[in-house]
N, C-alpha and C positions, 0 to 999 in steps of 0.2 A: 504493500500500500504506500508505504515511502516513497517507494519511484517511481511507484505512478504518480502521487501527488506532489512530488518535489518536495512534502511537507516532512522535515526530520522528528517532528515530537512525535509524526506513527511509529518511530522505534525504541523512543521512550514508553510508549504506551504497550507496546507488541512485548517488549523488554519485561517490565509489571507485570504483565497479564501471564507471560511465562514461567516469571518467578513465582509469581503466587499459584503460578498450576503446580508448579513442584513440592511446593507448602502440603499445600492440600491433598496431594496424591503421586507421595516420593519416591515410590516403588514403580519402575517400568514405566516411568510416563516420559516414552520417547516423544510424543508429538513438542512436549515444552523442553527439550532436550536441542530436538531438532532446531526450534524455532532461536532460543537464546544462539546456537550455533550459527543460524542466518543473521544473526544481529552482530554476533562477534565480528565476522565476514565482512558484511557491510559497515561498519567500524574502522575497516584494517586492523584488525588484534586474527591475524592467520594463525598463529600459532594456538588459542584459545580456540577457535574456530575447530581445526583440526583436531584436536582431543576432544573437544564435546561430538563431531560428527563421529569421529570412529568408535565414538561406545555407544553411538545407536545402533550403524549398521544398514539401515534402508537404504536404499540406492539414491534416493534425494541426497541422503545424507552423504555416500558416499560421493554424489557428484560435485558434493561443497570438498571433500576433498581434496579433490582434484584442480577446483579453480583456486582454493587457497594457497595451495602447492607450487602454482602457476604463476601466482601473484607474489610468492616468495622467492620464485628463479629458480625452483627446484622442480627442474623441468623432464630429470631421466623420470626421477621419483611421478612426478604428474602421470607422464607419459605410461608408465607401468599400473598404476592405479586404474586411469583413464582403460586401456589394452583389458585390464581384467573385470571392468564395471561391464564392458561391451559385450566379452563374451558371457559372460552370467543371466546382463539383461539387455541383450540388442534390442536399442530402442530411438527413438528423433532424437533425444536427450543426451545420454552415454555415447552412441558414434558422433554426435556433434561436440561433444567435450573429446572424445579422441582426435578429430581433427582440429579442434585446437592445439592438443598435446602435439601432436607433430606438427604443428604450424610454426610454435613457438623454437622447438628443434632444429628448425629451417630443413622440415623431411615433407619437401612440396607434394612429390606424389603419392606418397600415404594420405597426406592429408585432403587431396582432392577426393580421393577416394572415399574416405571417410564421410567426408561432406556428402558427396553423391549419396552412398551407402544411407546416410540417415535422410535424406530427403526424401528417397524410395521407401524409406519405414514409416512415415511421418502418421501417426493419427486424426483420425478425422476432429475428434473432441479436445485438439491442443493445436486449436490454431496459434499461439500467440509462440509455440516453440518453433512451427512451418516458420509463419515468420522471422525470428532469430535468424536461423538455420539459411536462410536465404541470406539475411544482412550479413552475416558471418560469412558466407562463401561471397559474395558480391564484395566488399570488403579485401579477401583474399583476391581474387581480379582485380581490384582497382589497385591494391597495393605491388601489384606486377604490369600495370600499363592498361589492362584490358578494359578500357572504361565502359566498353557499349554491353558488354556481359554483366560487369558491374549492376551498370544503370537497369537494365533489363530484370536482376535478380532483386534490385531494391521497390521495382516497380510492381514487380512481382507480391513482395513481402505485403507493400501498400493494401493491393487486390485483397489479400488472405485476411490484413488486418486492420482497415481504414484507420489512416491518420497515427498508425505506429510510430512512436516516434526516433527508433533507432532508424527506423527505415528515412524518415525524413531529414535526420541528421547525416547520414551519410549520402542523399539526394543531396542535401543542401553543399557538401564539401566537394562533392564530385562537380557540381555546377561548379564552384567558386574556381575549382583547378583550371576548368574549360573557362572563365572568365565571364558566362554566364550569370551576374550578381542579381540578373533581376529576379530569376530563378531559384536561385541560392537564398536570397531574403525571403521567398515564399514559404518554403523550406524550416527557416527559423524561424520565421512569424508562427509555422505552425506551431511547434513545440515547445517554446518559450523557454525560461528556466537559465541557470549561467550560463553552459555551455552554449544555446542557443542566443545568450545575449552579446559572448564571448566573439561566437560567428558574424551577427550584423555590427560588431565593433570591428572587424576584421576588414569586413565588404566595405568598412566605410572609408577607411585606409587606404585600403587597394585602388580605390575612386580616387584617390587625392583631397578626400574633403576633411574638415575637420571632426574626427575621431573622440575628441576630451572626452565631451558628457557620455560618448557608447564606450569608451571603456572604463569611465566611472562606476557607469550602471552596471558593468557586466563584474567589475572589481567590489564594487558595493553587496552582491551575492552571493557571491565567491565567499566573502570575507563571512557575512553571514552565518555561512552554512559550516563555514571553518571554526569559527568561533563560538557557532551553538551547540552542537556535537562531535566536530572534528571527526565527522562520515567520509573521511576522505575527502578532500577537494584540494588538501595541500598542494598537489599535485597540480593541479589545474590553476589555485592563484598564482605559482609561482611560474608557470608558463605565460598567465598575462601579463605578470609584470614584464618576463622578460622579451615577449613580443610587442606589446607597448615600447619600449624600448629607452624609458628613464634611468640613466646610471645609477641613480639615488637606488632604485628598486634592486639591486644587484643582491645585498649584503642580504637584505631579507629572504629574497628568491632563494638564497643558497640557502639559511636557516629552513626555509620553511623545507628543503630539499633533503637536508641532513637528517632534520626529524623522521621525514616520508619515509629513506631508504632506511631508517634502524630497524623497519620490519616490512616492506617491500621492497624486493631488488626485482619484480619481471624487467625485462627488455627499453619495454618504453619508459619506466621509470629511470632506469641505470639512464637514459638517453637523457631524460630531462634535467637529471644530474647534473651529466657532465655538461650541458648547456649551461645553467649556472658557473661551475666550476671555472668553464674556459672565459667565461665573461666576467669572471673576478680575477684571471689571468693565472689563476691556478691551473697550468695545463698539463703536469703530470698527473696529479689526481682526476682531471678531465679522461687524459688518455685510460688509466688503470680502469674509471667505470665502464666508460666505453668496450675497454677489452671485456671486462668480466661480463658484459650486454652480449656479446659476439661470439663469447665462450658458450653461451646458451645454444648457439647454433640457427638463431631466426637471422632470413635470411629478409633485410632491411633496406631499401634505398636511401631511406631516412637517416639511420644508422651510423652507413657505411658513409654517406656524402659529412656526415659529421666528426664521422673519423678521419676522415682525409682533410678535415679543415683544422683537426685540432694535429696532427701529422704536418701539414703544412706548416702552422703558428711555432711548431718544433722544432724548424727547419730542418726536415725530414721529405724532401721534395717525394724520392722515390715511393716510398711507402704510401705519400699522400695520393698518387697518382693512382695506385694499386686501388686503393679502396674510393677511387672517383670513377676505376674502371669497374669495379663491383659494380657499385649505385648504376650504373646504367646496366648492366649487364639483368639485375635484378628489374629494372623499371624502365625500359630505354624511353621511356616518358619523363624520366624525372632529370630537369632541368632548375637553373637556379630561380625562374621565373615560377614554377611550378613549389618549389618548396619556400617562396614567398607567400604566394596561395596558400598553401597548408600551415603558415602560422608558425612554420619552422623557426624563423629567423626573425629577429626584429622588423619592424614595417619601416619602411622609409616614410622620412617624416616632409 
């Protein structure tokens, strides 16, 4: 109910109402087991999360496993979890957390498969996982170049589940890359919320107009939701600050960065790091996340153009060239035009 409603006190409430079911009936009451575990999860407390799922055992639970594991960079461990949730209970759910596990691996063709594999299983009475399962594979395309498969699997998702709003977020990114803004603002308009306030702070940028008050609004949210239950967003202010692009914002962005990664290290995290890091001109510690991101095995345009930048600032010409030849190799769409759109980089002011 939380992220349907952007409202974080549903998980104060969900929180209460779990604990007091344990109160009242402390014996086998996996459902209030389960549920405190989703709240851990959505927290960022993985490690909490991960012991209260494994002494249920349900395969829900087992699947919070799996993304908590994911979200900590412990991606063999995921991956093997994920491998044996599947074959126990092949279902839309379990092969779609497998093909994330190999996504994150950088093990592309498992993980197409995987995708596929649960798209063929999908149930009729869980439309809202159809959908996922599509933003998730379309997602996987766009992040390799293929935008009109993309586009076609997020339109798809739409169809299954009007006005989804993962499906409308990743419309709205994929417009903004093709420079399509009028499109891309539709997109946000629909879904609201920081990240979507994040996005029309973005488009306004990209426009050349003045941005202030949309990245106020989208900073004013962010902070919010950081401040009121610290659900994770760490992550996400310290990317606007540092795409806004205020030197003043550097020293916190790192802060807020250092906190995130004491207990998530996945891929895109270790990235957001080392973006900090290298713009506080710390670029060995920039390099070493970077590396420990790469050791994971996902295979990144994103990434990989960020390592050859902090490789570069090294004066490390060769190396940097290597992992600029990756980035394309991975994305031959991904240009430096292309990871302005995506909010990679600071916005020209």
């Amino acid at each position: 109910m939380a992220r349907a409603t952007r409202n974080d006190s549903w998980y104060l409430l969900a929180e209460k109402s779990a604990q007091q079911s344990l109160v009242n009936l402390p014996f086998d009451n996996k459902g209030a087991v389960l549920a405190l575990a989703q709240i851990a999860e959505a927290q960022h407390d993985f490690t909490t999360a991960i012991r209260l799922a494994k002494s249920v055992g349900h395969p829900d639970a087992l699947g919070l496993v799996v993304t908590a594991k994911l979200a900590l960079g412990e991606v063999e461990e995921a991956a093997a979890e994920a491998n044996k949730l599947a074959e126990q209970y092949p279902s839309l759910g379990s092969l779609t957390l497998k093909a994330l596990a190999h996504e994150a691996q950088g093990q592309d063709d498992q993980a197409l498969a995987a995708f596929q594999q649960a798209i063929a299983a999908e149930e009729p009475d869980n439309s809202v996982g159809s959908a996922q399962a599509r933003v998730f594979l379309g997602r996987f395309y766009a992040q390799r170049g293929n935008h009109s498969l993309a586009k076609g699997l997020y339109r798809e998702a739409l169809r299954i589940v009007p006005d989804y709003p993962l499906a409308h977020l990743q419309l709205a990114e994929l417009a903004t890359v093709k420079g399509q803004y009028r499109t891309a603002k539709y997109h946000y308009q629909a879904v609201g919320g920081p990240t979507a306030l994040h996005g029309l702070a973005r488009l306004q940028a990209l426009q050349g107009r003045s941005a202030t008050e949309a990245w106020k609004a989208a900073e004013t949210e962010l902070r919010r939701n950081v401040e009121g239950n610290a659900l994770g967003h760490r992550r996400n202010l310290a990317h606007l600050l540092l795409e806004r692009g205020d030197p003043a914002d550097v020293a916190e962005a790192v802060a807020l960065m250092e906190t995130e990664t004491a207990n998530r290290r996945d891929a895109q995290t270790l990235d957001t790091l080392a973006w900090t890091l290298g713009s506080a001109g710390r670029l060995p510690e920039a390099q070493q996340a970077l590396q420990e991101a790469l050791d994971q095995g996902v295979r990144s345009a994103a990434i990989a153009y960020r390592a050859g930048e902090i490789e570069l600032a090294l004066n490390h010409p060769v190396q940097a060239a290597e992992f600029f030849r990756q980035a394309t190799e991975i994305d031959p769409t991904f240009t430096p035009q292309t990871r302005q759109r995506l909010g990679l980089t600071k916005q020209e002011k």
